[in-house]
N, C-alpha and C positions, 0 to 999 in steps of 0.2 A: 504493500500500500504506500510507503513513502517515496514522494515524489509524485504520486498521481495524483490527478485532479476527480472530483466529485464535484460536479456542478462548479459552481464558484469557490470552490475551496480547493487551496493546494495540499495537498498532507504534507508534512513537515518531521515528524516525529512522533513515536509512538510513547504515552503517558500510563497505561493502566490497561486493565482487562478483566473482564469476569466473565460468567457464565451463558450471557446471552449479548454482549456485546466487546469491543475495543474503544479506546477513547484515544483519541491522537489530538497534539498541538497541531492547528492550522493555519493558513492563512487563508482570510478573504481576501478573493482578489480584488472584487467590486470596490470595497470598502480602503481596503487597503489596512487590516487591520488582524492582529492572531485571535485567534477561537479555539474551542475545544469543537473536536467533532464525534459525537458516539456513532458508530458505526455496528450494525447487527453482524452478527458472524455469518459468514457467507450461508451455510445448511439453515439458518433461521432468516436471511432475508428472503428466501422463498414460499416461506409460510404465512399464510394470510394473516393468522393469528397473533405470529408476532411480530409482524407489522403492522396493526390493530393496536398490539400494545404501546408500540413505541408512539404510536399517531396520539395516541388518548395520553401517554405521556409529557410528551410536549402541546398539547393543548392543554392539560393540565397545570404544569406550570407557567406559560404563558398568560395565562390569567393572573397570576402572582405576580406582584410589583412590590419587594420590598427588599433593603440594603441586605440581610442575611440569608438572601434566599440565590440562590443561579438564577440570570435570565439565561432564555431560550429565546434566541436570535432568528431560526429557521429550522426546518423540518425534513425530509424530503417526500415528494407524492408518490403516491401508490403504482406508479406506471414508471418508477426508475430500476434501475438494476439496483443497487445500493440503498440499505435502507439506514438513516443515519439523523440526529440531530445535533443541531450546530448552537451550541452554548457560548457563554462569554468565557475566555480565559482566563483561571486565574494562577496568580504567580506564587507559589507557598506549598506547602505538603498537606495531608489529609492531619486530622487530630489525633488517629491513631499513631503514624507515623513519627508526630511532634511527641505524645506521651510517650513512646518507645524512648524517646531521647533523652529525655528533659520529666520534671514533675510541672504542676501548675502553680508551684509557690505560694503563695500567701493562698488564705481563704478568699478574698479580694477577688483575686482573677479564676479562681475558681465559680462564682457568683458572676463574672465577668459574663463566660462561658454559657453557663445556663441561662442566663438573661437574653443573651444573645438568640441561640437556640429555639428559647421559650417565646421569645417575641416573634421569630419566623413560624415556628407551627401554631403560633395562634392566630397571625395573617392566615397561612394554610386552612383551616379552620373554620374561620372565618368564613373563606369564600368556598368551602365546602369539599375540600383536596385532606384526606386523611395517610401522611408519609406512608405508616407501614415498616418501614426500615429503617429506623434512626439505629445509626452507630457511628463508634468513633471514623470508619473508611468513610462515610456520606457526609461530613463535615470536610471543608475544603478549609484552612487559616492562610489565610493570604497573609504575603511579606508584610504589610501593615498592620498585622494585627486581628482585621475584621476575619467572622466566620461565615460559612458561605454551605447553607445547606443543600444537598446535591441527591440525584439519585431517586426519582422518583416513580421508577419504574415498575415497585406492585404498590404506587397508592391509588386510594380507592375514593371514587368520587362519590360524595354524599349528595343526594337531592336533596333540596332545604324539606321537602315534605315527608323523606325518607327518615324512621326513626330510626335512632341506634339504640345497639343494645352489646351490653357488655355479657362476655360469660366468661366463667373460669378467674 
């Protein structure tokens, strides 16, 4: 994949991977500007299904507008070879990553952190997008400091008229 293009993005370099996608630094070319791009693994972008999922992912948090949350920049359509969404890039490691390193010192930045966190899934919430997978890997800490919730590929959209109900 590196050095090819997807639509307006050039692949650059490979960032991470799981189970049902790749994520690579990009560039837009349009923009003139680096992205992240999630990319489906080839055996799963020919599945309707999870290319379903990724669609309903990225119109999921597209709807989110808020400082600790990822924006999602573009998508790709149902009629591409490549099934992929094009996020903002950020410059920093995952939380897990930094806690492997380092503690969070004082109580202070520890309260830092969940405030943080706690403020983006209550926008989420709010507009009716339930994560699902909150862990230290779906936290992004950018060089500056800020956290950057990521990952939101089994959350679950709530309709305001749908109740929830907790078990276990």
């Amino acid at each position: 994949m590196l050095g090819r293009q997807i639509g307006r993005y050039k692949i650059l370099e490979q960032l991470g991977q799981g189970g049902m996608s790749v994520v690579y630094k990009g560039l837009d070319t349009a923009l003139d500007r680096e992205v992240a791009v999630k990319v489906l693994h080839p055996h799963l972008a020919g599945r309707e299904e999870s290319r379903k999922r990724l669609a309903r992912e990225a119109r999921a948090v597209a709807r989110l507008h808020h400082p600790n949350i990822l924006e999602v920049f573009d998508f790709s359509a149902g009629d591409t070879a490549d099934a992929y969404i094009v996020t903002e890039y950020i410059k920093g490691q995952t939380l897990r990553q930094f806690l492997a390193e380092q503690t969070l010192g004082p109580p202070e930045i520890a309260a830092m952190v969940v405030q943080q966190i706690g403020s983006a899934l209550a926008h989420a919430h709010e507009l009716g997008v339930i994560h699902r997978d909150l862990k230290p890997e779906n936290v992004m800490l950018r060089d500056d400091g800020v956290l950057k919730l990521m990952d939101f590929g089994i959350a679950k959209i709530v309709d305001r008229d749908e109740k929830m109900t907790m078990t276990g």
